[in-house]
Residue frames as a rotation matrix with the C-alpha (Angstrom) as fourth column:
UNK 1
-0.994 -0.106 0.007 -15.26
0.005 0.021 1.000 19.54
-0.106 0.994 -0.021 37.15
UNK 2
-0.254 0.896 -0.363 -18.92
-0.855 -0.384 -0.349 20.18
-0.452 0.221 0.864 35.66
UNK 3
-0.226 0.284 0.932 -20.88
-0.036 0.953 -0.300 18.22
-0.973 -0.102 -0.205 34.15
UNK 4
0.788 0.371 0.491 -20.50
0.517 0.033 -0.855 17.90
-0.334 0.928 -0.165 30.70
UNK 5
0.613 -0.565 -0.552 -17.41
-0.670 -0.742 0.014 19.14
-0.418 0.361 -0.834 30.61
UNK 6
0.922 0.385 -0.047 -15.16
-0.228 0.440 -0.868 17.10
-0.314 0.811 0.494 28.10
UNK 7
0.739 -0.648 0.187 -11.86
-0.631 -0.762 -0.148 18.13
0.238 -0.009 -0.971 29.02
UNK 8
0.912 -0.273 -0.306 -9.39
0.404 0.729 0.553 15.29
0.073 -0.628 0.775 30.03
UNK 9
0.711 -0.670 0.216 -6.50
-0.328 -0.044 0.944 15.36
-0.622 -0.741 -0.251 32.28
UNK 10
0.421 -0.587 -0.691 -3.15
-0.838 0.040 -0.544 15.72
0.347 0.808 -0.475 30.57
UNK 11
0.925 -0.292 0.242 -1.11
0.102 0.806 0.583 12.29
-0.365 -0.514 0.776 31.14
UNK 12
0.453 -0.868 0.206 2.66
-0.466 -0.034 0.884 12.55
-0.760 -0.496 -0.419 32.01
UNK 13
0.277 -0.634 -0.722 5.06
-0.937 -0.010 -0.350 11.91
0.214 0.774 -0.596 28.73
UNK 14
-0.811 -0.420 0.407 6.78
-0.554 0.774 -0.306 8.89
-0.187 -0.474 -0.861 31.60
UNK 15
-0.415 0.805 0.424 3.37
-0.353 0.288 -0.890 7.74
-0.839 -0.520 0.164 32.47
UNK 16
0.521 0.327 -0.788 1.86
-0.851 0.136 -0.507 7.93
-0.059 0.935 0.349 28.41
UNK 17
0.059 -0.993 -0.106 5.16
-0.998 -0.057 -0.017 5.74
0.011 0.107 -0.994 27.89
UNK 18
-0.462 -0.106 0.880 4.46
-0.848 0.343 -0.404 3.44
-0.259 -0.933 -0.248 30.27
UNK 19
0.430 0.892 -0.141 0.82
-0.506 0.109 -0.856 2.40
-0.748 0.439 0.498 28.89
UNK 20
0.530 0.170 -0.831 2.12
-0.846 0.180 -0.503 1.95
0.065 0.969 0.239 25.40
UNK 21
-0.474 -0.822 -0.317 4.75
-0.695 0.570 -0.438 -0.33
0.540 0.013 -0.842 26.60
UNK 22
-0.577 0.504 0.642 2.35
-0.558 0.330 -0.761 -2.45
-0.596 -0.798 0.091 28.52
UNK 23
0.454 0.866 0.210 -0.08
-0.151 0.307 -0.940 -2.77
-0.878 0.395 0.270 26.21
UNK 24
0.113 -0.485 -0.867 2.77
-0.922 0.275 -0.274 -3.57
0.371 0.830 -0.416 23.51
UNK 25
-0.722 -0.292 0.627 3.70
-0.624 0.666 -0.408 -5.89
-0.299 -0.686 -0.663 25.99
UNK 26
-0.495 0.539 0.681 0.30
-0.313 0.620 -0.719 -7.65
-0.810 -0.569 -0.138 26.37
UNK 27
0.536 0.460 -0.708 -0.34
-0.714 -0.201 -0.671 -7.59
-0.451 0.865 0.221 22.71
UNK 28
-0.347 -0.758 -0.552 2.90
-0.749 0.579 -0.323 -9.67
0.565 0.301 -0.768 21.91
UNK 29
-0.835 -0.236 0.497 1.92
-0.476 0.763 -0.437 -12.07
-0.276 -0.602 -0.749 24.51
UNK 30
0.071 0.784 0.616 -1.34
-0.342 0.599 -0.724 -12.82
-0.937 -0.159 0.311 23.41
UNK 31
0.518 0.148 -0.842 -0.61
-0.854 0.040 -0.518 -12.89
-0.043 0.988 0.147 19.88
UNK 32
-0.381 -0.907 -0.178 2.20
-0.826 0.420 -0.375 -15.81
0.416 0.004 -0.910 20.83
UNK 33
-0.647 0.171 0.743 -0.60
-0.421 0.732 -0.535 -17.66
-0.636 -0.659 -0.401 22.36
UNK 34
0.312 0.948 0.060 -2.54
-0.378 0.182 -0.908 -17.53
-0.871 0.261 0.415 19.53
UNK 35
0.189 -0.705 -0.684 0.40
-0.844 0.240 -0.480 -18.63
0.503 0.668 -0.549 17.16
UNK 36
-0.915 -0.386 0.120 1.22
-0.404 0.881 -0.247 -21.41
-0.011 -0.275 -0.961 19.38
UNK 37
-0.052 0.859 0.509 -3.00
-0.256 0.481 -0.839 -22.50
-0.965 -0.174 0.195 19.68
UNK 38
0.804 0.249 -0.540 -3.03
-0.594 0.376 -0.711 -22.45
0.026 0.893 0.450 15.70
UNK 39
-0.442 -0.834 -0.331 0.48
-0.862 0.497 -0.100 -24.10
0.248 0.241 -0.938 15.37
UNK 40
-0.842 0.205 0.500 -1.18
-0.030 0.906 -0.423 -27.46
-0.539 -0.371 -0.756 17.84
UNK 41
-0.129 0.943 -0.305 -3.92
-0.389 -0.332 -0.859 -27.05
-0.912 0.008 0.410 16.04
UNK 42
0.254 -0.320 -0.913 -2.22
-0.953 0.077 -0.292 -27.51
0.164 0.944 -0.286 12.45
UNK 43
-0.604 -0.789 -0.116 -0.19
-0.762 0.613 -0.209 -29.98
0.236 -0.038 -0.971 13.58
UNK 44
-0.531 0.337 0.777 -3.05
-0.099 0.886 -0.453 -32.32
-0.841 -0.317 -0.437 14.72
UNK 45
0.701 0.710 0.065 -4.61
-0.154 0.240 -0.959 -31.95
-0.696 0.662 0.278 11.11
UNK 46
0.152 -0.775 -0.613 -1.62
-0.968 0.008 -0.249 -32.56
0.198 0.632 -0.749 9.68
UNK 47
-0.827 -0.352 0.438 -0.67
-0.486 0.839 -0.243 -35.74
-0.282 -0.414 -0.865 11.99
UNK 48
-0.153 0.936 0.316 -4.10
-0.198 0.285 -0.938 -36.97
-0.968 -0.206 0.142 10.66
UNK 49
0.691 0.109 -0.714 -4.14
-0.645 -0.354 -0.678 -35.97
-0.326 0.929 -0.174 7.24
UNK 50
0.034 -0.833 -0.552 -1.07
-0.998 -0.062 0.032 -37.32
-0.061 0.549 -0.833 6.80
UNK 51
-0.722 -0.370 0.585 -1.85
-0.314 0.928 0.200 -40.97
-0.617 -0.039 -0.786 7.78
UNK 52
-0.127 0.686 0.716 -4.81
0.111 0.727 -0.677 -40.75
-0.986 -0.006 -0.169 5.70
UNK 53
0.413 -0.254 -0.875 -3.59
-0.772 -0.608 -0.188 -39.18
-0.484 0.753 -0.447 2.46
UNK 54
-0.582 -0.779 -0.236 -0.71
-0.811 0.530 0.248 -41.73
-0.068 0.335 -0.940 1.54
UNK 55
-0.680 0.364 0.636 -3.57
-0.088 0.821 -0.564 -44.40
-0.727 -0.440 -0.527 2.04
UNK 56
0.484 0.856 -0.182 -6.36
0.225 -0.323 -0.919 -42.71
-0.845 0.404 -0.349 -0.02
UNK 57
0.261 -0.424 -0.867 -3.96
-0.729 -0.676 0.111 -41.53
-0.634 0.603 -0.485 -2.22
UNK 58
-0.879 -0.475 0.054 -2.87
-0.388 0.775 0.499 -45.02
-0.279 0.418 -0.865 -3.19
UNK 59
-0.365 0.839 0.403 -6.51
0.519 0.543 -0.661 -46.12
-0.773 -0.032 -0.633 -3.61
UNK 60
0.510 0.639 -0.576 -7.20
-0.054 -0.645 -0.762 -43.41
-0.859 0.420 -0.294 -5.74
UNK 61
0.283 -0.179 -0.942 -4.90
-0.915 -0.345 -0.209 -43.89
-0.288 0.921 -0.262 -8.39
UNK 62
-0.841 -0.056 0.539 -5.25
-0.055 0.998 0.017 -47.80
-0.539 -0.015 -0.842 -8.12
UNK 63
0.065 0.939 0.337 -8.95
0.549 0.248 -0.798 -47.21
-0.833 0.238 -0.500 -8.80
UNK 64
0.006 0.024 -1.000 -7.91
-0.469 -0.883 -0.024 -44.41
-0.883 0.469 0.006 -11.26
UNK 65
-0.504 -0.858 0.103 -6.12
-0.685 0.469 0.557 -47.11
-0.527 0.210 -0.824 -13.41
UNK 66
-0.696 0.232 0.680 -8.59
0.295 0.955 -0.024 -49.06
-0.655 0.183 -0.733 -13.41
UNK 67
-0.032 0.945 -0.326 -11.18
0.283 -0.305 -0.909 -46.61
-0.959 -0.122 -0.258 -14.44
UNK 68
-0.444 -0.267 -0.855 -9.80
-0.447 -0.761 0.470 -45.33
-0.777 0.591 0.219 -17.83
UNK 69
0.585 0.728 -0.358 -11.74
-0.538 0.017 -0.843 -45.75
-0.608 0.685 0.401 -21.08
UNK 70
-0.148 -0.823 0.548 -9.99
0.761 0.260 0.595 -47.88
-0.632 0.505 0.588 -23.67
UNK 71
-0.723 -0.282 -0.631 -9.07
-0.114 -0.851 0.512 -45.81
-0.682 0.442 0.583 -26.74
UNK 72
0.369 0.810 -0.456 -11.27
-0.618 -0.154 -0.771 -45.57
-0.695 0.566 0.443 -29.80
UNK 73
0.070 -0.898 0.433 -10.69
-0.057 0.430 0.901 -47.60
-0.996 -0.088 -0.021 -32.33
UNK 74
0.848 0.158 0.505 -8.68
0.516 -0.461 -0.722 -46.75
0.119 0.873 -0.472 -34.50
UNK 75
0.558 -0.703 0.441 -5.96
-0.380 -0.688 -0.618 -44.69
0.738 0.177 -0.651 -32.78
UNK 76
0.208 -0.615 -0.761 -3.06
0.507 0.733 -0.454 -46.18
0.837 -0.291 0.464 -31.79
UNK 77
0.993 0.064 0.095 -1.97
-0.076 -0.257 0.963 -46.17
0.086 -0.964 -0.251 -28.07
């Protein structure tokens, strides 16, 4: 072959086949690792979140309660 020549080499229908099915292959597998890395991922901000939500959550509308303006007066409550 020359140089510069540009031409490429036909690949086998079996062979072409092959490739795609690999590289389907190795696509699916990585994408499953990267669904299972976010899944542990969620799941420890979640397992967090959750114990500090229900905690904060009660403070906040304890303090909420406390915080409210009386009314003007004048208009019944």
């Amino acid at each position: 072959m020359a140089p510069g020549n540009n031409s490429k080499k036909a690949v086998p229908p079996a062979e072409k086949k092959q490739q795609l099915d690999d590289d389907d292959r190795m696509i699916r597998r990585q994408t499953e690792e990267f669904n299972e890395w976010v899944m542990q991922k969620g799941k420890q901000k979640k397992r967090r979140r959750s114990i500090v939500s229900p905690i904060l959550g009660a403070v906040l509308k304890f303090h909420k309660d406390d915080d409210m303006d009386p009314p003007p007066p004048g208009v019944a409550s």
